[in-house]
N, C-alpha and C positions, 0 to 999 in steps of 0.2 A: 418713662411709662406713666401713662394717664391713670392707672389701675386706682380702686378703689377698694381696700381692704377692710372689713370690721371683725373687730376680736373682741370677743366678751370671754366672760368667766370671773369668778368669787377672787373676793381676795387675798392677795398672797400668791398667786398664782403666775405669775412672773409676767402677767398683760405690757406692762409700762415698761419693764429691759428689753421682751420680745419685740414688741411692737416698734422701742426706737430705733432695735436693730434690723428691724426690717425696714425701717424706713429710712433710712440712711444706705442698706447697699440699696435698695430701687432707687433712690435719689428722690424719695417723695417729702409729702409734712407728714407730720404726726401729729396727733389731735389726744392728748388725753383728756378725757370729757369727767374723770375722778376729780380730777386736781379742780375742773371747775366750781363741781359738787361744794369741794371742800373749800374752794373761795368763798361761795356762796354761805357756805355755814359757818366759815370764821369770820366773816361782815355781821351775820346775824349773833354770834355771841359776843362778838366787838358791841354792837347795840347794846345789847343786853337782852335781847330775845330768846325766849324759853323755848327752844325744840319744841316739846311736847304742847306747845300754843300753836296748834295747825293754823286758825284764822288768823295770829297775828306775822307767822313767819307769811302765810300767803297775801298778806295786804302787802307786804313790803319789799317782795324778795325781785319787785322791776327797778328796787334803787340804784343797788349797785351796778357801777361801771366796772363791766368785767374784760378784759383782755388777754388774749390769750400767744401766747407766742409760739408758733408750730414750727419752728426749726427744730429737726429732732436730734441735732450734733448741739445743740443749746437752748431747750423749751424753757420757757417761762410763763406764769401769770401772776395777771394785777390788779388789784381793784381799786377802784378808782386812784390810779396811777401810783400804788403800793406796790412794790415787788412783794409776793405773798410765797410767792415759790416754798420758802423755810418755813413761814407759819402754817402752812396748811398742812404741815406732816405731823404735829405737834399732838398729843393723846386727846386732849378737849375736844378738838376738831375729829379726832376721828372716832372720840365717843360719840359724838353727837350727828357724822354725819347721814347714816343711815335716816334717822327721824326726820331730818330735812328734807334728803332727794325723794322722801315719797310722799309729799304735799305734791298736789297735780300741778300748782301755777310753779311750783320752780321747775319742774322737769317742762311744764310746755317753753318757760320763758330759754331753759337751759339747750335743749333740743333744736329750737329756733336758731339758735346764735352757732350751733352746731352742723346743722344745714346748710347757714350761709359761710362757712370757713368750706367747709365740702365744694360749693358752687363757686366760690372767689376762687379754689384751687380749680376747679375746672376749667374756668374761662380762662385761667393761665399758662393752661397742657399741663398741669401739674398732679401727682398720684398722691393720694393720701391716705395712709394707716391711722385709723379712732378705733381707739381701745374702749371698753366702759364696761356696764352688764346687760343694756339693750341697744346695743349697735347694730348687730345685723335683725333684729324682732322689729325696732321701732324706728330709729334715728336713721337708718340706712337699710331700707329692706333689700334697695335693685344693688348692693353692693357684685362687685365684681367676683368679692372669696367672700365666704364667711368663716370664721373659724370661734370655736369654744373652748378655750386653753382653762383646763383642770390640774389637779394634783393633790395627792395625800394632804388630807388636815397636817397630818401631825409635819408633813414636809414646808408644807403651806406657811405653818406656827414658827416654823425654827428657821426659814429665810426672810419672813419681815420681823423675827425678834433682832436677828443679825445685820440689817437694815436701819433698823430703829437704834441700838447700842453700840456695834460694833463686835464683831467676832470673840475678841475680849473680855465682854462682858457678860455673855449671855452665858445663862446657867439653864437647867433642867424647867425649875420653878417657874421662870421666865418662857420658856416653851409653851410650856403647859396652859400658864395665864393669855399668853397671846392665842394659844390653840380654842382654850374656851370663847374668846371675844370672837376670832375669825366665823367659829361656829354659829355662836349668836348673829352677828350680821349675815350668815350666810341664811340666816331660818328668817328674816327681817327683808331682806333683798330679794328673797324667791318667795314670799308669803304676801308682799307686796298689791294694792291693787291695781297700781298705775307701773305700767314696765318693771312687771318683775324680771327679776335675774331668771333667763333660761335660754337655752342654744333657740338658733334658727333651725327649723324644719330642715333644710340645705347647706348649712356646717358643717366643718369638717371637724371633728373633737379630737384633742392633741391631748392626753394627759403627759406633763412635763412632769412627772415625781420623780422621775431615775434618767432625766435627758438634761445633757447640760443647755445654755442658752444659745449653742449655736447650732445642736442636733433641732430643736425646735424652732429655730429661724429658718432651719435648711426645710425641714418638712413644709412649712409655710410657704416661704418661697418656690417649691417646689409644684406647688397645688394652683400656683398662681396664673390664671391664662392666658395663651398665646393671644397678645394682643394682635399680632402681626396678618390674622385670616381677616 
């Protein structure tokens, strides 16, 4: 299927397991457009570039060579031919990356290069799932589904603390701490003046708090339409 899916919603909210299992039973790509984000901000703290220096992140953020790998049974990205995939999960990076994607010249430079992995999959019958926070608002308005995948802060905090550590590790404290940071990016990401974080008009909103990842792949899939008329 040619289908064209975009899924937004806040972090922690299970976009990036949904999104590649959805894109692996359609047989499409997958496009996570975070992981870009967080390319983009682990090059500019690799520099040495201060987030909060909006002129200087925006003079420079057309350096990097970004690449991105949309196989979703094995995604990766690179910049300039760095496998970054591990660095860009790392806490620097995701203190810092909300400050970044809301400079206007990385989100036009980032959105562009997002555009054309959408059109390279088209001109090859190929369907593709992008996850982000404005996939269906800005990057893909004529998308085929849109959907806005929520859930509980506090459920939100204790699957990327368990992500981040390991099941083993994670304590109460550690919830919590992750619950405050999620928050904050959430108040940062939807306060935003350039694509902020908010559903499309025509979305279909999934709160996943009490749905495992495959009851919320089936709803997805399920909303998905018949290409076949």
């Amino acid at each position: 299927m040619s289908v064209i899916i975009a899924i937004d919603g806040p972090s922690g909210s299970g976009k990036s397991s949904t999104s590649r299992l959805v894109a692996r039973r359609l047989g499409a790509r997958y496009v996570d457009t975070g992981a870009m984000y967080r390319a983009i901000t682990w090059w500019m703290l690799r520099e040495g570039i201060d987030p909060d220096d909006t002129a200087a992140v925006a003079a420079r953020c057309a350096e990097p060579i970004i690449d991105l790998r949309d196989d979703p049974a094995d995604p990766h990205i690179s910049v300039d031919g760095h496998d970054v995939s591990v660095d860009i999960r790392g806490p620097g990076v995701g203190a810092a990356v909300s400050r970044i994607s809301a400079v206007p010249q990385v989100r036009s430079r980032l959105v562009a290069i997002q555009r054309d992995l959408v059109e390279a999959a088209r001109q090859r019958g190929d369907g593709v799932v992008m996850e982000g926070r404005d996939i269906g608002t800005v990057v893909l308005p004529d998308a085929d589904l849109k959907v806005f995948l929520t859930a509980d802060a506090g459920a939100r905090a204790e699957r990327r603390a368990r992500e981040q550590v390991g099941d083993d590790h994670v304590d109460r404290d550690m919830i919590r701490a992750t619950e405050e940071h999620l928050l904050s990016r959430d108040a940062i990401d939807s306060t935003r003046a350039v694509s902020p974080l908010q559903a499309a008009d025509d979305a279909i909103r999934i709160d996943g708090t009490h749905l495992t990842l495959d009851e919320v792949a089936d709803a997805i899939l399920a909303a998905v339409p018949d290409q076949r008329a």
